[in-house]
N, C-alpha and C positions, 0 to 999 in steps of 0.2 A: 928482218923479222916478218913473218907470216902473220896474215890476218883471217878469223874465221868470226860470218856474223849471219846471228840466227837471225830472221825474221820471220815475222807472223802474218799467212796467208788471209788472216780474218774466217767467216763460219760458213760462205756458201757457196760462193763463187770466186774466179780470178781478180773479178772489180773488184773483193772485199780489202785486196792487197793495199797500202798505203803509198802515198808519192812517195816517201824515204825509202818504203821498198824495194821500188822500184829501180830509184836511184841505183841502190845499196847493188841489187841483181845486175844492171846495166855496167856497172864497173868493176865488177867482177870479173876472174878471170875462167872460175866452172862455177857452177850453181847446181848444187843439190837439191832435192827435195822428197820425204820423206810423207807418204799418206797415209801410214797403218795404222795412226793413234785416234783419227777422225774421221769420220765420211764430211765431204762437200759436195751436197747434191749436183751441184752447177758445175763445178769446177772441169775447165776445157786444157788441159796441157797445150794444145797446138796454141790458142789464145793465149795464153800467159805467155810459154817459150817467144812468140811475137810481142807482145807486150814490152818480156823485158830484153828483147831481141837475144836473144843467149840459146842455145841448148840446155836441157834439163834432164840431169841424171837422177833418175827411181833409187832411193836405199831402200833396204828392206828392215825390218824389224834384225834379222839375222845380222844385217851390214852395222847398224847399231850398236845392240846389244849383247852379239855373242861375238861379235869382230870386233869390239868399242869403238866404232868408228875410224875405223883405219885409214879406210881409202879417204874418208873426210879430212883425215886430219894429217895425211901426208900431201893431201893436193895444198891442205890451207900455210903449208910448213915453205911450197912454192911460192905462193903469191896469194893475193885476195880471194876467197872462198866466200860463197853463201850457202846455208841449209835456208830451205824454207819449209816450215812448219803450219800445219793449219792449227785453227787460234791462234795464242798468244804461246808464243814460242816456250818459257819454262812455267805456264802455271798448274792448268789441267791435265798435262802431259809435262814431266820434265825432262828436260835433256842436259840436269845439270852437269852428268857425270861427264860426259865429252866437254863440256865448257873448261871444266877444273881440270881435267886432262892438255884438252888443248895449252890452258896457261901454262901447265906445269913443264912443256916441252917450247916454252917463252913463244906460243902463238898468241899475237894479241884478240881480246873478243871483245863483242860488241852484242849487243840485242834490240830489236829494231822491231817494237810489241805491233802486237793487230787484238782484232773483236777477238774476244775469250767467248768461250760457254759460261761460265763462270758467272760475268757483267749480264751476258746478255738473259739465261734464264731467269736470274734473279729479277732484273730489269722488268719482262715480262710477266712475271710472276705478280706485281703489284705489292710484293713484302719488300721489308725493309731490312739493307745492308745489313746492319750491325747487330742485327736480330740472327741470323745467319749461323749456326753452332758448324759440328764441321762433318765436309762431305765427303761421300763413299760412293765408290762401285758397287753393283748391284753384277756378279759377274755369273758366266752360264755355270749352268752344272756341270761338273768333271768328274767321269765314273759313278754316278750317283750319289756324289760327296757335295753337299749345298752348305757355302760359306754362311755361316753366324754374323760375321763383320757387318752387313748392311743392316741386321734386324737389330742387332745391339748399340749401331752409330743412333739411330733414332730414334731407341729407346733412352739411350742417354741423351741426345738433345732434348728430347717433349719434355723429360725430368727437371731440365732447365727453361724447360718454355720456349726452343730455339727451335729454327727451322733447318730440316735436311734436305738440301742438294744430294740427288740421287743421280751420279753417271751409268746411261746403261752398256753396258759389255759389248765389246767388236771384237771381231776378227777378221780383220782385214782380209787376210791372205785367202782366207774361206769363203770369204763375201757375206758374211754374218752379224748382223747388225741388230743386238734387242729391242726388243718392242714396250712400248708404256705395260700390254697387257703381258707380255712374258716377264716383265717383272716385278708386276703387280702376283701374277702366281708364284712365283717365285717367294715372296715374300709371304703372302697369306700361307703356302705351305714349310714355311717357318712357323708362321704363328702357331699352325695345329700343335707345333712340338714345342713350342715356350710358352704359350700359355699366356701372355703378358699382356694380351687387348690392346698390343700396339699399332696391329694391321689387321683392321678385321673387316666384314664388309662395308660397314658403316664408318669407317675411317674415312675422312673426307682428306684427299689428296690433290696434286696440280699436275696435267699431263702437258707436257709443251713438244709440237712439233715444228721442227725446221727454223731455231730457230736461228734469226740471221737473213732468213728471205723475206720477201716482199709481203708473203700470208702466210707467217706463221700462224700454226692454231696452240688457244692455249685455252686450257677449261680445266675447272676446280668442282670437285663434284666425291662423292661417298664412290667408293672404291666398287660398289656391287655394279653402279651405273657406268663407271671409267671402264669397265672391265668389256661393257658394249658400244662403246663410244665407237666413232673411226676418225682417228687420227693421221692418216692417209701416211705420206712420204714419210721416210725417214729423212734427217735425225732425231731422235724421242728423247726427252730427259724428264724428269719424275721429283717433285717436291713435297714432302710432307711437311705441313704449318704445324708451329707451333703453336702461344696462346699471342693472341693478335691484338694491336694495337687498334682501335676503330679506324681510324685510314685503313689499314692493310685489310680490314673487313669491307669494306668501302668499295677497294678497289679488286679485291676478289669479283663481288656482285657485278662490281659494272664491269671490268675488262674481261675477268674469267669465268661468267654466267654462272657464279659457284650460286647454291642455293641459299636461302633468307637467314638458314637455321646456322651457318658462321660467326652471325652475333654471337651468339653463345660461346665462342671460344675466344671473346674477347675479355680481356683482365687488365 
């Protein structure tokens, strides 16, 4: 029986990897890995390939999802396989359908987690887990057609008082990676057409960059000011609060320089 085992590269660099990954890599007999779903600023191949002493074969988004992982999952039908995936291997990105594939052709799997975006924006952000309603892509414009999906996820969370997780849009292959302020426009030119005062300048929002490195930045501030900030490197992810608990007001002020006026969305 073959074995195929995801693990999670963590958010910035090759040290963010875990001892069991390394393991996991080291006794392998190929190792994949897979970069189109996330930028890692840091991230050195020739240093991890040394690392987990192995060769490292690039998939593509193609080798994936329009190939379902073939060549993956005929190496892992030979003997020990690893994908390595940046984050956490199926949560902000999933690769559940290879997994279920894999079983289904009796390869055994495993998953072997790292730092998500997920953990860590939240983390940085100073709001709290369970307060969390649920998160969306903010994705580019395609032919001049701008998805509803991210203005509607967070109009229905505020409704319920809950905070949205905002992923911004890549494309790897392009080398295109959204920015806090392209999809902060993105979003205010939604609102011109809904009308709903759910993103407007005065929306106070969370801009977090890189997070996962040593200095990430992260500031909470009314969307007119966000929109002048410089949030320098990428990776950028984007939160809009809900109504806030006094801690998560708290720690806006102190961690995220948000402004005084936060109280006020506390209930």
């Amino acid at each position: 029986m073959g074995e195929l085992v995801f693990v999670g590269l963590g958010l910035h660099s090759e040290k963010d990897m875990s001892l069991q990954g390394v393991e996991e890599a080291k006794s392998a007999k190929i190792v994949f890995a897979e970069l189109y779903t996330s930028l890692m600023p840091e991230l050195d191949i020739a240093k991890l390939e040394k690392l987990i002493e192995k060769r490292i074969t690039i998939v593509s988004r193609h080798d994936l999802e329009e190939d379902c992982g073939e060549k993956i999952l005929k190496a892992a039908e030979k003997g020990k396989t690893v994908l390595l995936i940046p984050g956490d291997p199926l949560i902000a990105t999933t690769h559940v359908e290879l997994r279920v594939q894999a079983e289904k052709l009796g390869i055994k799997t495993r998953v072997v987690h790292g730092a998500s975006i997920v953990s860590a924006v939240i983390g940085l952000s100073g709001l709290q887990n369970y307060k969390y309603g649920r998160s969306v892509t903010i994705p580019f414009t395609h032919s001049g057609v701008v998805s509803e999906t991210p203005y509607n996820v967070i109009l229905e969370n505020k409704k319920r008082g809950l905070h949205t997780l905002c992923f911004l849009d890549i494309k790897a292959e392009e080398k295109q990676y959204m920015t806090i302020k392209e999809g902060l426009k993105t979003l205010l030119n939604m609102e011109k057409q809904r009308r709903k005062r759910i993103v407007t300048l005065s929306t106070i929002a969370i801009g977090i960059a890189r997070a996962g490195s040593k200095q990430p930045v992260v500031k909470a501030e009314t969307i007119n000011k966000l929109l002048k900030y410089d949030f320098g490197a990428l990776p950028h992810s984007l939160v809009f609060p809900g109504t806030l608990h006094f801690m998560e007001a708290e720690a806006l002020i102190t961690l995220a320089k948000a402004p005084e006026s936060v109280k006020r969305m506390v209930k």
